[in-house]
N, C-alpha and C positions, 0 to 999 in steps of 0.2 A: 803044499797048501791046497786045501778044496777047494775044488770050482763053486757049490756052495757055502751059507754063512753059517758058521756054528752056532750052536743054540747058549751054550754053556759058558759063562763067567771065565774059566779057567779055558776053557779049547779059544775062544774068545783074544783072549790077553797072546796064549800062544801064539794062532795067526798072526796080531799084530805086530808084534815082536819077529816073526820069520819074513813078513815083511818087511820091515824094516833094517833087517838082516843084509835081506835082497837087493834091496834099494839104496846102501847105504854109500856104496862109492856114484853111482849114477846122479844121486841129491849130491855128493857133495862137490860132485864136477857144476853142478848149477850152480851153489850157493857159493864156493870157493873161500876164499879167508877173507874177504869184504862184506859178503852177502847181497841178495835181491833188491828189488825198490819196494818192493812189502819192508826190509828191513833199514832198508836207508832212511827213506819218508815216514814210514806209519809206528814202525817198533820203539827204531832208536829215540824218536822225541816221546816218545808214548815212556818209555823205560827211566828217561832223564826227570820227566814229572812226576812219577810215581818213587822213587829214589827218593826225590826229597832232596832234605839239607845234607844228605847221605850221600849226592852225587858229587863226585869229586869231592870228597871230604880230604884234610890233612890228617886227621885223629884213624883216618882208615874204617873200616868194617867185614866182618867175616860175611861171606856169602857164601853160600851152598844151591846151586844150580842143578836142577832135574832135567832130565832127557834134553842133554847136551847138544846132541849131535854131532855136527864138527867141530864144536866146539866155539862157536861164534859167540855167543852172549858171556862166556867166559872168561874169553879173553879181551871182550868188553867192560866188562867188571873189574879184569884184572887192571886195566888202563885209566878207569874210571873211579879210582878211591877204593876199591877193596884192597885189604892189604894180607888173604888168602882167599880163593876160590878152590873147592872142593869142589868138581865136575864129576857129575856121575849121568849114566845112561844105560839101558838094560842091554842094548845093543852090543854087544862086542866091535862090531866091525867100524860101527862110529866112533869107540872109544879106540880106534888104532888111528884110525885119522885124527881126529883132535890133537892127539898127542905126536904124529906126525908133523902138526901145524908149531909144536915149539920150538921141536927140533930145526924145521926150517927157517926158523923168523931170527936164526944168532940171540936169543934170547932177548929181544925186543918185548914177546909177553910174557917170557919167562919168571926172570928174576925168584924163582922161588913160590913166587904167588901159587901158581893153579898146581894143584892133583887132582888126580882122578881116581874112579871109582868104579866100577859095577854095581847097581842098584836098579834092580826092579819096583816100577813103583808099585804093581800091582797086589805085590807080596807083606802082608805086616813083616813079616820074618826078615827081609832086607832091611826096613827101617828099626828095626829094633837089632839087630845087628850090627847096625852106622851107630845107635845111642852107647851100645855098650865098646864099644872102639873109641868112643870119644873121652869114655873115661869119667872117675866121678867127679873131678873138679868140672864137667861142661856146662857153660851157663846159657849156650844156646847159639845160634846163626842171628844174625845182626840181618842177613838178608837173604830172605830163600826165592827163590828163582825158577818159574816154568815157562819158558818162551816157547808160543805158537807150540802145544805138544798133547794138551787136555783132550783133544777133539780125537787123537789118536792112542787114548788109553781108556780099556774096558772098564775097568771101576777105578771113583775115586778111594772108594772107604778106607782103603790104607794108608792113604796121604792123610785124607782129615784125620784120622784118628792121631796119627803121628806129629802133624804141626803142629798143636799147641806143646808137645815136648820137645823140640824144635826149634823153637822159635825164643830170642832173646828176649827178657822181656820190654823191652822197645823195637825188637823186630817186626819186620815187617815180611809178609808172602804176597809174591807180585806174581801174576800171570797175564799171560795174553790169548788167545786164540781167533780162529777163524770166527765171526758172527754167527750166532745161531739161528739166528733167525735168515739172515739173507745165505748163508752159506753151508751150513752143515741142515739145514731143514731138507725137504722135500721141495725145492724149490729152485728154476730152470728163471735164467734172465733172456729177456726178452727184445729183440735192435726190430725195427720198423723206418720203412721210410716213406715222407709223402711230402707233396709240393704244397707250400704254404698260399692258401687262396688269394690271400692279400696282397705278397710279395712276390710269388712265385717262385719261391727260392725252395731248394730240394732241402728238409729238414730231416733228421735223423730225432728218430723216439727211443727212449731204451725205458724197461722198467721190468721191475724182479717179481714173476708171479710165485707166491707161497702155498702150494697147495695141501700140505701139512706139517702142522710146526709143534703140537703138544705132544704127539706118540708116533716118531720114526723110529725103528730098528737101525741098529746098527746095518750101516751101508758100504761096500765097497766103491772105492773112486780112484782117483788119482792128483798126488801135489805138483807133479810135472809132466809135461806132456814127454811120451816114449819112455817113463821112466820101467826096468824090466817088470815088474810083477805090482799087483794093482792092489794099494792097503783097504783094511777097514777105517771108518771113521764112525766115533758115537757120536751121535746125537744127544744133546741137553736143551731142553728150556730153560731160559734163565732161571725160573724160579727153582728146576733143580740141579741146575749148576752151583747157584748160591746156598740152595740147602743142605746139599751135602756138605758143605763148610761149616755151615752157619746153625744147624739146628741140636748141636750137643751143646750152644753155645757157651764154649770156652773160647769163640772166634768176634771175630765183628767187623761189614765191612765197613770202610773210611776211604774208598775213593775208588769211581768208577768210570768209564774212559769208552767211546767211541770212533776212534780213529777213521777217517774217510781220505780219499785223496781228493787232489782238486785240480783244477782247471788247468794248471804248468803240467800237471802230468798225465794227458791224457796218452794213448796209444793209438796216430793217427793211423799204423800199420793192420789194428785188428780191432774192428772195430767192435767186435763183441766182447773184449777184454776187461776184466772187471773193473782197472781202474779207468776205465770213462763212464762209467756209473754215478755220478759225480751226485754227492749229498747221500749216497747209499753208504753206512759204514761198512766197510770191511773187515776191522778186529774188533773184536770185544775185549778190554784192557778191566783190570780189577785187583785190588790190594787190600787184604787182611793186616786184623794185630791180633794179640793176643788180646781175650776179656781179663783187663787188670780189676 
């Protein structure tokens, strides 16, 4: 991987992708088969509203999950009323673990539910690939699936172009990601402290300076601290996070989601850490259908 950032679409998706390569046992020693407090707190109830009447259904629903990873939202799915889950992730190394995790669990998420896949999402060629595997009777994913992974893929154009073919027609595409505005921008949070004149009491200030939020280039950073090799992350403004969906419109959205933590969960141990940022969201949560 270069020390600097590539210019190009494709060198672009490459890095990220060897990143992710890199990184993929060191994430999933963080994340392990439970996950984070991003995923405890902020995803899983974010994931249970967005689902719908869908969540824990008895009638079941097919779901098809992108950039897996270790497989966590999976085999949430697979626990929570899907009655298959097709997991797929461009990663190789993540799709050995995932599948590691069913072997380990006695088939607790087994049962048949989840395969896996290989799929790049950056590629039309992978998604049209998946369509013609699925065969002509396919009438679509009841539920597609991108947790926390957009912010870490160079174009979406392959995705939208492919969910409306995709997608049942009462499905639904659910994502989540980092904020863009407070987290994938050009943007550094701020911890201050000062004695309140009144009370005298030592108060702690925090607050997130944005110093550009319409035109970031894609940035190298890090999702865990010491993890080995440092990914890129794209940057979107909402407005074109939502129009690469939305403006062939065959899309439409119908439900959109700010997730923040609160007060029980701050981190008295560090006090720059983003969940005491309290009222600041931290995911940006959103769900498509198909334009019927």
């Amino acid at each position: 991987m270069s020390a600097s950032i590539p210019t190009t679409t494709p060198e672009l998706a490459s890095e990220a992708l060897a990143s992710w390569e890199a990184n993929a046992t060191y994430w999933d020693a963080a994340m392990g088969l439970e996950g984070n407090k991003y995923w405890k707190v902020l995803q899983v109830p974010c994931l249970e509203r967005m689902l719908g009447d869908k969540y824990n259904s008895r009638e079941g629903f097919t779901a098809l999950e992108l950039a897996t990873g270790n497989g966590l939202a999976a085999r949430w799915l697979a626990q929570h009323g899907a009655s298959s889950v097709l997991a797929t992730d461009a990663a190789e190394g993540m799709l050995k673990i995932a599948e590691g995790y069913l072997d380990k669990e006695s088939g607790e998420f087994g049962k048949g539910k989840i395969k896996f896949r290989r799929l790049d999402i950056t590629r039309d060629e992978d998604f049209e690939a998946l369509l013609v595997e699925s065969g002509g009777g396919f009438t679509g994913y009841d539920v597609i699936l991108i947790n926390m992974a957009i912010m870490d893929i160079a174009t979406l154009d392959p995705l939208a172009r492919a969910l409306p073919k995709l997608l049942s027609k009462d499905g639904v595409f659910i994502a989540t990601i980092l904020h863009p505005l407070f987290f994938t921008s050009d943007a550094s949070r701020s911890v201050s402290q000062h004695f309140n004149l009144q009370t005298g009491e030592l108060e702690t200030v925090r607050s997130v300076i944005v110093r550009e939020y319409l035109n970031v280039p894609p940035a190298k950073g890090i999702a865990i601290p010491g993890q080995p090799v440092k990914q890129l992350y794209f940057h979107r403004p909402i407005h074109q996070l939502f129009g690469d969906f939305l403006n062939k419109g065959e899309l439409v959205l119908d439900r959109v989601e700010e997730p923040a933590f609160g007060e029980e969960h701050r981190n008295t141990q560090r006090v720059e850490s983003s969940v005491n940022f309290l009222g600041v969201p931290a995911l940006l949560a959103f769900r498509l259908r198909r334009r019927i």
